[in-house]
Phi, psi and omega in degrees: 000130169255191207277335176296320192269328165285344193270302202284356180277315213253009199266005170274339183281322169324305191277359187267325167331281201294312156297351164333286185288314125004316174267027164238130198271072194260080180259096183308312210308328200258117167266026155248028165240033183292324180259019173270340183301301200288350210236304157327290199293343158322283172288343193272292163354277204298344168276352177281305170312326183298313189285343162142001213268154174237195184039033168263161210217142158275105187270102171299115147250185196267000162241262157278164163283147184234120172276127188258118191197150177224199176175057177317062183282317163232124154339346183258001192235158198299186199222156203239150157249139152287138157234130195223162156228137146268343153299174210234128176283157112018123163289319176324162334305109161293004178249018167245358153312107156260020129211200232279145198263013172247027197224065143006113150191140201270144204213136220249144193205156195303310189288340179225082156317325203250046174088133169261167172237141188253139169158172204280093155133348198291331191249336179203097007196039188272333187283315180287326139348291185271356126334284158327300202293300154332302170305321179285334180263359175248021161244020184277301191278038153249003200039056184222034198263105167291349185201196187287167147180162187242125209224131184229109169242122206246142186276358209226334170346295193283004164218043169076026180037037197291330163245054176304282211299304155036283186272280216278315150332290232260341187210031165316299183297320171295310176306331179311133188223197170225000158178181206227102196249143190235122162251076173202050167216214192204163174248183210267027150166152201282347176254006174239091178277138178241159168213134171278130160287317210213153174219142151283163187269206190200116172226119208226142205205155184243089210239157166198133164250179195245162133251236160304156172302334169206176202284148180246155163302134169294333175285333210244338046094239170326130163103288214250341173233133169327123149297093198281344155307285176328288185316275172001311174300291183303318160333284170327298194292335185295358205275341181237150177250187191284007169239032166065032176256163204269156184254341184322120146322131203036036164294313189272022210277315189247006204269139239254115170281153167263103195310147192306342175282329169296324170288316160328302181293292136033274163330292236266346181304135192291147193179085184276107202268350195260328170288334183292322181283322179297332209252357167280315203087026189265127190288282197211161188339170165206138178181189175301109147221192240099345175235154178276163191279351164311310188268353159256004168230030176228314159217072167208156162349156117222183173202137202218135165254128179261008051323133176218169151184183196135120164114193190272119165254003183272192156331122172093167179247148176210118207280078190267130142266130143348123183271320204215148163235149201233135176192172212221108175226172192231160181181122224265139177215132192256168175343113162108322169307160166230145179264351161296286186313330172263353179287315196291287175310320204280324167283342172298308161334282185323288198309310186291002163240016197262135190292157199301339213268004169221189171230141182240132180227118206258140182237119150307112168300276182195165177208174178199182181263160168289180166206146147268096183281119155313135165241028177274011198261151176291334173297336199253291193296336137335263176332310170303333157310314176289316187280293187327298161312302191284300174247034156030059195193125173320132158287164157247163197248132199216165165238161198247166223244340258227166162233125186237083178313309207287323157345289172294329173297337194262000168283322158303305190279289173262011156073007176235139169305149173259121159256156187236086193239111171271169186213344213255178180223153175307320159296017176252019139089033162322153170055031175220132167321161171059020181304144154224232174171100200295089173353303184326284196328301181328303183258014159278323181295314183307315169302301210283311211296242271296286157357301196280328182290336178260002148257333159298329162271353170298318192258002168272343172268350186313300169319000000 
């Protein structure tokens, strides 16, 4: 049997697999899912033995488990690490899900015609995960796997990977490759194959003020004491001025400019902005300016509050001023930036504008670097071989707005380059109610990566 005819016997047990899995709520963020993460890392082992991989281990951090599995067939021919997450965000708001976000189900949409599967992790990032596996197990059982591989799949991604580097300190000689292939991006449209070049870094933060020691009537009140909402607020807008550039001092200190010829070319990327808009539901664009929204959600800056809250939010009115406000922001970080250095800049900043009448206390969450993939490496010209083969078409090399902090660790760490082949599309609501994920994508993916293992090793013995 050959592997198109074996992908093509099985691909209803793939998906069936794959909602399976889909129906476990392995949310990193809740530690009242712990042990569904761990009940994840559980099925992912056990499809890894199924598919043929050996020495695999659920491997105990100081957080989630990180699943471990290999397939040595000769020491002499390279060797590829899959890297994957199987956790999940936080499903909220569950009342904008139109269904259950642990209730897997597939549905036909303009853009995926031929059905998406809607749930929490289908597109980021257990379904482009259980890709790598599938594809492996159908060149195992075909006699057609050209070279080694490894697979380290982590539990902690959505909450910064905090105990990654660790694990990979701790376990360089078992990690050791000859690169590192990653699905957990996207291309830029199923009849437009893309391969990510570039990544933003991340420095994501917790800031809340105080006001009074406790909540006060706003009539008795109101007026003679700090609102810490009202501030708060005010706080926030101050961080963009009116053409929407971040105001922190030295913030824009390190940031690596991009010459007019690279943004041009950029540009030529296919990008229908009134379908871009149609499909937000937004009257128009919003952004840094001077840039197109291709060059703000790729390669410049941003800072965003992805949360805020404080005071009464139930039924009804209930008339408060607030002891505290609260709020959660994140900030997209490019080349040359560092997020310890911007982590630094941003409380200095925070603290120095906030009025005598509160107290402020800024908490670092997590971060990570930015990254730039060379597209002169035999790992890149695979993939274009590969993507090329598979849609029958050059892919194009883009940079995604998106942050994958491990790209730099594992470069740092193992000393190896990432390629970033992605399946997924920007419109599929990842960190959003209703997130999916297009069968088309499911099995393209399934498809193209077997390619990829067979133009890469062709060109790693060439060498």
């Amino acid at each position: 049997m050959s592997l198109n005819q074996y992908f093509e016997t099985h691909k209803e047990r793939f998906l069936d697999e794959l909602l399976e899995m889909l129906r476990i709520p392995s949310i990193s963020a809740d530690p009242a899912y712990k042990s569904d993460v761990a009940k994840t890392a559980e099925y992912i082992k056990e499809n890894l033995i199924t598919a043929g991989a050996e020495n695999v281990e659920v491997c105990p951090t100081n957080g989630h488990p990180i699943v471990y599995g290999e397939k040595i067939i000769n020491p002499e021919l390279p060797t590829i690490l899959v890297y994957g997450h199987y956790d999940v965000q936080p499903p909220d708001p569950l009342d904008l899900w139109e269904s259950g976000p642990f209730e897997p189900v597939i549905k036909k949409t303009e853009i995926h015609p031929d059905g998406a599967i809607f749930a929490r992790g289908s597109c980021d990032d257990k379904g482009q995960a259980f890709m790598h596996i599938k594809a492996f197990e159908g060149m195992l059982a075909t006699d057609s796997l050209p070279c080694n591989v490894k697979f380290m799949i982590e539990g902690e991604e959505e909450v910064g990977s905090v105990h990654l580097g660790q694990f990979c300190e701790d376990n360089k000689e078992r990690l050791a490759c000859d690169m590192i292939l990653v699905s957990d991006t996207s291309i830029i449209a199923n009849d437009t194959p893309s391969i990510t070049v570039g990544l933003r870094g991340l420095s994501y933060i917790e800031v809340e003020v105080t006001g009074p020691n406790r909540d006060l009537h706003s009539g008795v009140y109101g007026g003679a004491v700090a609102n810490p909402i009202n501030i708060l607020a005010k706080m926030i807008a101050s961080l963009h001025d009116e053409n929407n550039h971040i105001t922190i001092p030295g913030f824009y200190d390190d940031v690596l400019e991009i010459g007019s010829k690279e943004r041009e070319a950029m540009n030529q990327a296919p990008f229908d902005v009134e379908r871009y808009k149609k499909n937000l539901d937004i009257g128009n664009v919003h952004g840094e300016k001077g840039f197109t929204t291709i060059e703000r959600t790729s390669i410049r800056p941003t800072l965003d509050c992805n949360g805020i809250w404080g005071g009464y939010i139930g039924e009804g009115a209930k008339t408060v001023l607030p002891s505290k406000a609260s709020a959660k922001i994140s900030m997209r970080l490019v080349p040359n930036q560092t997020s310890d250095k911007i982590t630094e800049l941003f409380q200095k900043h925070f603290e120095s504008i906030a009025p005598e009448s509160v107290k402020v206390k800024v908490s670092p969450h997590h971060g990570g670097e930015a990254a730039v993939t060379p597209t002169d490496t035999s790992e890149y010209q695979a993939a274009f071989s590969a993507m090329k083969e598979a849609f029958g078409k050059d892919p194009i090399p883009v940079r995604g707005g998106g942050s994958i902090p491990i790209v730099a660790l594992f470069e740092k760490v193992l000393g190896v380059k990432t390629v970033l082949m992605g399946f997924g599309l920007n419109s599929d609501d990842i960190h959003s109610p209703n997130e999916h994920y297009g069968l088309f994508n499911f099995y393209k993916g399934i498809e193209t990566i077997p390619h990829f293992y067979k133009y890469y090793t062709e060109l790693k013995t060439q060498s």
